[in-house]
N, C-alpha and C positions, 0 to 999 in steps of 0.2 A: 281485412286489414286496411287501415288507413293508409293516402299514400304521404309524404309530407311533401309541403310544397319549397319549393326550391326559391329559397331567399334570394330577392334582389339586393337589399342590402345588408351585407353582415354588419355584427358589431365593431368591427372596428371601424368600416368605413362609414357607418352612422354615426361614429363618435369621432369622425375627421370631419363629417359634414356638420357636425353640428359645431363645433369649433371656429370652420371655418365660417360658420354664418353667425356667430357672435365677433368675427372678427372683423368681417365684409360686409356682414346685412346685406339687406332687400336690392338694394341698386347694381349690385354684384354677380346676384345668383350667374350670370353667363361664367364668369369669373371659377368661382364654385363647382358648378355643374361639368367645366372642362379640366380641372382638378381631380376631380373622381371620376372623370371620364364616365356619367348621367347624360341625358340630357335636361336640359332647363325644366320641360314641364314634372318630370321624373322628381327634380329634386325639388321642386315647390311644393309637389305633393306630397313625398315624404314629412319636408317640414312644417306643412296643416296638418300628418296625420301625428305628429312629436307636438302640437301645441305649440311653435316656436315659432309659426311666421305671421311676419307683421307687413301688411302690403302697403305699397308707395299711397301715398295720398294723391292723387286727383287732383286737378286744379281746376276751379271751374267756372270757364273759360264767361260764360255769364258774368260772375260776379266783379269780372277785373275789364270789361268792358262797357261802355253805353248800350241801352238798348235802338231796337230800330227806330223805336216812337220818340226816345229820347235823342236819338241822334237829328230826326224831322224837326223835332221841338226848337232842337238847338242851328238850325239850319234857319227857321223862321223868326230866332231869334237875332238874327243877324244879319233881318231885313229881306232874307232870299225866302219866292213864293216855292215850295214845297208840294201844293198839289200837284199830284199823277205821281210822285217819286216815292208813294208808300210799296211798291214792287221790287223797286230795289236794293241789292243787300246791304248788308252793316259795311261793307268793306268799299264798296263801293260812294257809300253815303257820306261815310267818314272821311274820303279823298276827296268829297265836293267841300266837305265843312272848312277842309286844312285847306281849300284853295279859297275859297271865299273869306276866309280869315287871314291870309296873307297880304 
């Protein structure tokens, strides 16, 4: 005899999560997840295995700053010698360019 296994989520409360995550979305699930008293990873997973979740997009962090080489380039553009400074970070580099341009 098979044994059956003992649901984590009944139907009702998959059709309160799913509810509330067309009404909260993605930036929520904490929100959600303490609603149905889940935890977060609990209810992400249900909602990949229902087909219904759509994950935060990514921002990426590359494309919305200069590169290193770019930031040297632009260092040398503005007259200041740059060699030996290819070592150090973007963050660092960029606080020499905002001072040297001030």
């Amino acid at each position: 005899m098979a044994e059956s296994k003992n649901a984590n989520y009944t139907k009702e409360v998959t059709e309160k999560l799913l509810d509330l995550y067309s009404d909260l979305g993605t930036e929520n699930l904490d929100k959600i997840a303490e609603i149905i008293e889940k935890p977060i990873k609990s209810v992400r997973s249900k909602l990949v295995r229902l087909g219904v979740y759509v994950p935060l997009c990514k921002q990426d962090s590359k494309a919305s700053s200069p590169s290193k080489k770019q930031l040297l380039r632009n260092l040398e553009a503005e007259g200041f010698n740059a060699d030996g400074f290819e070592g150090a970070t973007k963050d660092a580099l960029s606080r020499l360019l905002k001072t040297i341009q001030s």
